[in-house]
N, C-alpha and C positions, 0 to 999 in steps of 0.2 A: 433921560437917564435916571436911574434910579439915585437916591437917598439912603442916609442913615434910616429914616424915618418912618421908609416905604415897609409897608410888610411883606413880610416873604414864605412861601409854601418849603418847607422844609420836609419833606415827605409826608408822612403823615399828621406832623403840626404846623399850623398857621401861625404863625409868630408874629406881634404887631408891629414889629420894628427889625432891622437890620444890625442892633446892639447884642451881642451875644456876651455873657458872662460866663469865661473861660474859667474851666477847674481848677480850684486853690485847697491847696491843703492847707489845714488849719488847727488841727490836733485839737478837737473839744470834745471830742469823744469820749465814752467811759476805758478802763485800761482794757476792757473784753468788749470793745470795738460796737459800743451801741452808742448811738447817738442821742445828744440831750435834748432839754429844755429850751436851752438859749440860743440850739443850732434852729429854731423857729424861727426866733425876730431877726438872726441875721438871713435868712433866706429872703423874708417878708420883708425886709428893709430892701432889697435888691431886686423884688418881684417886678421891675418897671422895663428891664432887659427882656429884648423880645424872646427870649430864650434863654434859660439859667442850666449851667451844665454844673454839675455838682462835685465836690472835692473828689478826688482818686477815694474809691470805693472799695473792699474786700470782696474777691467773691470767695475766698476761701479764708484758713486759719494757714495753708501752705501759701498764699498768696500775700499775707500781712505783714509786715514789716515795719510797719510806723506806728510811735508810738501815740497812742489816741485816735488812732484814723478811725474809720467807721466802715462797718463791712454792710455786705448782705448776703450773708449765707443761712442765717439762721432765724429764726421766727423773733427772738425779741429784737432783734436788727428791723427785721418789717415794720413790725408793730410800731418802735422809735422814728420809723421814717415817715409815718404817717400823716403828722402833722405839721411834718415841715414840708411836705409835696403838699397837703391840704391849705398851707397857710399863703404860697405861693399862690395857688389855684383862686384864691379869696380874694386875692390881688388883681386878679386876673391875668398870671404869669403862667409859664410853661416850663419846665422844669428836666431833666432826663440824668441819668445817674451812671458817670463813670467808672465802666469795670476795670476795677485796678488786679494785676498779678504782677507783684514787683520782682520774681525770679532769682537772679543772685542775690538784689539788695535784699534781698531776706536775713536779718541775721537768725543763726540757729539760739538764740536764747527768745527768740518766738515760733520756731517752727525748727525744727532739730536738724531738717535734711532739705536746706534748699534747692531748688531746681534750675536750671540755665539747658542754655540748647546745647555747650559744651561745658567740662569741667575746669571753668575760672573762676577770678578771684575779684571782685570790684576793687579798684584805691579806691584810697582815703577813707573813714569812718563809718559806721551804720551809728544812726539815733535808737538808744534801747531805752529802756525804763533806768537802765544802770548807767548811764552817759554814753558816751560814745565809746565803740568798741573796734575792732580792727573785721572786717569784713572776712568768714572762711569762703576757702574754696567749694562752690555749687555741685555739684554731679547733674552729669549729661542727664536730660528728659531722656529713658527711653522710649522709643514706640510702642512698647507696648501698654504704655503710662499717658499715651497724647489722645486718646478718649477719655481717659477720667478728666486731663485738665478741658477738654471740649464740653465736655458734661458739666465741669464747674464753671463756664461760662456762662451755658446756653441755663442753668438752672437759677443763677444769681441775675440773668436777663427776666424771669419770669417772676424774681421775687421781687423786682424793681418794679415790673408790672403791677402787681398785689398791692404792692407798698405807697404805689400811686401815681409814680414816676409818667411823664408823658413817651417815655423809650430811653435807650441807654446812648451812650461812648464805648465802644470798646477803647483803653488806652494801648495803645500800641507806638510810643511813643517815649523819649526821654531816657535811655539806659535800662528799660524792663523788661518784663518776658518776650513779649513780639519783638519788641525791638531787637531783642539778643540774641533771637532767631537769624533776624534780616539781614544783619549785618554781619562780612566778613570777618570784622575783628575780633567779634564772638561767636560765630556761628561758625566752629571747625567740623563741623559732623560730614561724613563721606557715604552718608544713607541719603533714599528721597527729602529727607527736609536739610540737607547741607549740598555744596558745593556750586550749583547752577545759583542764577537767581531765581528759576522757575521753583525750584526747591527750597531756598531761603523765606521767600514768600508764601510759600506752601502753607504754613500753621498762619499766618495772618486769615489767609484767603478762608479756613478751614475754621478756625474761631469765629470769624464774619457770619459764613452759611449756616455756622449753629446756633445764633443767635439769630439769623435772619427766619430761620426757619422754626424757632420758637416763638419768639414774637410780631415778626412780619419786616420785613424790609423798611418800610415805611417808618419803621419805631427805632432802627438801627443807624449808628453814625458809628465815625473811625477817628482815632485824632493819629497824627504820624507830625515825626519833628526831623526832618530830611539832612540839615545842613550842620546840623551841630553833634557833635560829639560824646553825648551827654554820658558821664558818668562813665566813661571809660569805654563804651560804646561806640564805637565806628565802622564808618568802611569804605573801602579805597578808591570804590569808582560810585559814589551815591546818585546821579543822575540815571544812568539807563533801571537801577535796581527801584527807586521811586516811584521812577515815571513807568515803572509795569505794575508796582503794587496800585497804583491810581487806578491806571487802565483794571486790573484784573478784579479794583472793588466798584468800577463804575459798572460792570458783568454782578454786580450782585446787587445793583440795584439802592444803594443805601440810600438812605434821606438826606447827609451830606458829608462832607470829609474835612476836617477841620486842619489845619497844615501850622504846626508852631514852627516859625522862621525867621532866629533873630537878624538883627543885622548889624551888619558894623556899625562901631560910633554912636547906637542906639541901645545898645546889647546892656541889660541890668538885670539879667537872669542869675538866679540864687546859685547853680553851681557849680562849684571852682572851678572844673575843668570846660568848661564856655566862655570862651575869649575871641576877643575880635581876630585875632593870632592862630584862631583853630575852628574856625567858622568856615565851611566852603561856599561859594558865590550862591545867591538863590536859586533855588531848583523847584520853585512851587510855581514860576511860567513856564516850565516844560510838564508839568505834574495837571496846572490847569487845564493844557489843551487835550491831556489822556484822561482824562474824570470827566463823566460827562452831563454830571448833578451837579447839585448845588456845593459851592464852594467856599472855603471859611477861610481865612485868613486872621491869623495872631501874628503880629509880629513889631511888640512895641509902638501902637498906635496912637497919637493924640486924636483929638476930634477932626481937625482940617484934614491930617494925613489919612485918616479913616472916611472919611465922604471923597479924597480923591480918590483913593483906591478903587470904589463901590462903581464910581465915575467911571472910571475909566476901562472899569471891567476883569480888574485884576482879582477879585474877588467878587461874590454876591453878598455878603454879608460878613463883619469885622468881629474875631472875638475879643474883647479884652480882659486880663488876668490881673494883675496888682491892680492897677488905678481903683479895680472892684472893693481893695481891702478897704481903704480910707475914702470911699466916694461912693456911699451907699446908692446915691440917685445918680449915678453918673449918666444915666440918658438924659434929665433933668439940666444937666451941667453939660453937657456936649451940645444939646439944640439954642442952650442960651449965652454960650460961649466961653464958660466960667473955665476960669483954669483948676485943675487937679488939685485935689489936697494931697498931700505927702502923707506915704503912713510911714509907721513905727519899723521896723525888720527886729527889734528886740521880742515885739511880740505878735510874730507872726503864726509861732507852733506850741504859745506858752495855753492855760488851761480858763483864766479868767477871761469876764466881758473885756479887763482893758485891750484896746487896740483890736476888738471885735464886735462890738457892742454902742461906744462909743463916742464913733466919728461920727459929726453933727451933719445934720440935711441942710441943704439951702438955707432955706425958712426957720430954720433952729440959729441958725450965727446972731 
């Protein structure tokens, strides 16, 4: 049976381990979304993870929504990514860069006319430069608008390439654009991409083969969060709707598909509307047997519970997300048995090194 520690072929990259570092936002970005100096040493402090998947990403100015996030649509964004996919690579880490389109979370005092698959309204807050603000109403993508956002995929996949990336994430996950597609609760459209699931799934399946077919399958993953409700995003029968988007990305070949699936009584996900109360049963074993690559599993892992999983075949490989903030080595601390350090949540999306910078290695206490 395989280990945490086995390395594993993930399409196109060879990853020395079974430690995946799931995408964390982290707002250190500049306020026109280029990435710093010190987003270096935190990559290269994390370079030991057989695979670093990178915070949610821009691929456009209509896709941005967070404040400090970091995009890649445009040349000085490349340019800034450079040396943190090169500083990785020093390490001798792998690296691939999450396409983020956050869809309704867009507030309009960053992009004036946000997009959703129908005309809703996200609860509760958006984070602006001006504090929290009340979320407007989105306007329906029309169809004759879902080539350009396919264009802004497949073009922010090729400048990840450039920029140095080992291959991307589409995020289609968490309450944003794919997701808002996929799901009935938002997804009221009564054209080909609303009503069936064959047509909810539609723009997933469609953003995928344009990235796949820009940069090659092989360089291509998917992340999907099946069970949770995130951000006001749901939908009412999510089993049969999952378990085809699986099936219909394992038809495209990707390098793997990364499944965020909290669970109860484990559940410390950041937002409010994810509760053990609003979580449906796991649906990433029915999702496993329709996928038929490699498979990722997030789902609130410690070490033990992370090598039984791998064990047992419920996944190929474990991503893990917080523990990454305050446990720079945590491959380091998982093979030796160390327990977790605690991070800070006061500064998780603030702008300084503290609480990103300067949580100690092993060998530093």
């Amino acid at each position: 049976m395989p280990t945490l520690f086995d390395p594993i072929t993930l399409g196109d990259i060879r990853a020395s381990n079974r430690i995946l570092m799931a995408p964390l936002t982290r707002a250190r970005a500049t306020r026109h979304h280029v990435p710093t100096a010190m987003m270096i040493d935190y990559y290269h402090l994390r370079a030991s993870a057989g695979l670093i998947i990178s915070e949610g990403t821009g691929i456009s100015q209509e896709g941005m929504g967070w404040p400090y996030a970091p995009g890649i649509w445009n040349q000085e964004q490349i340019a800034a990514w450079k040396p943190i996919t090169q500083a990785v690579h020093d390490k001798g880490g792998k690296i691939i860069c999450q396409l983020w389109h956050m869809g309704r979370l867009v507030h309009p005092s960053f992009y004036p006319s946000p997009i959703s698959a129908s005309a809703t309204t996200a609860p509760h807050y958006a984070y602006t430069y001006d504090g929290k603000k009340p979320y407007a109403q989105a306007r329906a993508l029309p169809i004759k608008e879902i080539p350009r956002v396919l264009n802004d995929f497949a073009q922010a996949a090729s400048n990840a390439i450039k920029a140095g990336f080992d291959g991307v994430q589409i995020h289609a996950a968490n309450g944003y654009l794919i997701d808002e597609f996929l799901r009935n609760g938002t997804n009221l459209r009564q054209d080909e991409y609303g009503g069936s699931i064959e047509n909810r799934i539609r723009l997933l399946v469609e953003v995928t083969r344009a990235v796949c077919q820009t940069i090659g399958s092989g360089k291509t993953s998917v992340r999907l969060s099946p069970n949770e409700p995130a951000q006001g995003v749901f939908d009412t029968n999510p089993v049969p709707l999952f378990t085809a988007a699986a099936r219909a990305l394992a038809e495209e070949k990707i390098a793997f598909l990364e499944v965020r699936e909290p669970i109860k009584h484990t559940n410390y996900f950041a937002m409010k509307d994810v509760t053990d109360e609003t979580l449906y049963p796991p649906i990433s074993p029915a999702m496993r047997k329709a996928f038929s690559g490699a498979f990722v599993m997030n789902s609130a892992y410690n070490g033990k519970t992370a090598q039984e999983a791998v064990k047992r075949g419920d996944a190929d490989a474990i991503a893990f997300g917080r523990p990454y903030i305050s446990n720079p080595d945590l491959v380091e601390k998982i093979k030796a048995g160390i327990p977790f350090a605690k991070d800070d949540q006061k500064t998780w999306y603030t702008q300084g090194i503290e609480g990103y910078l300067d949580y100690p290695l092993m060998n530093e206490k």
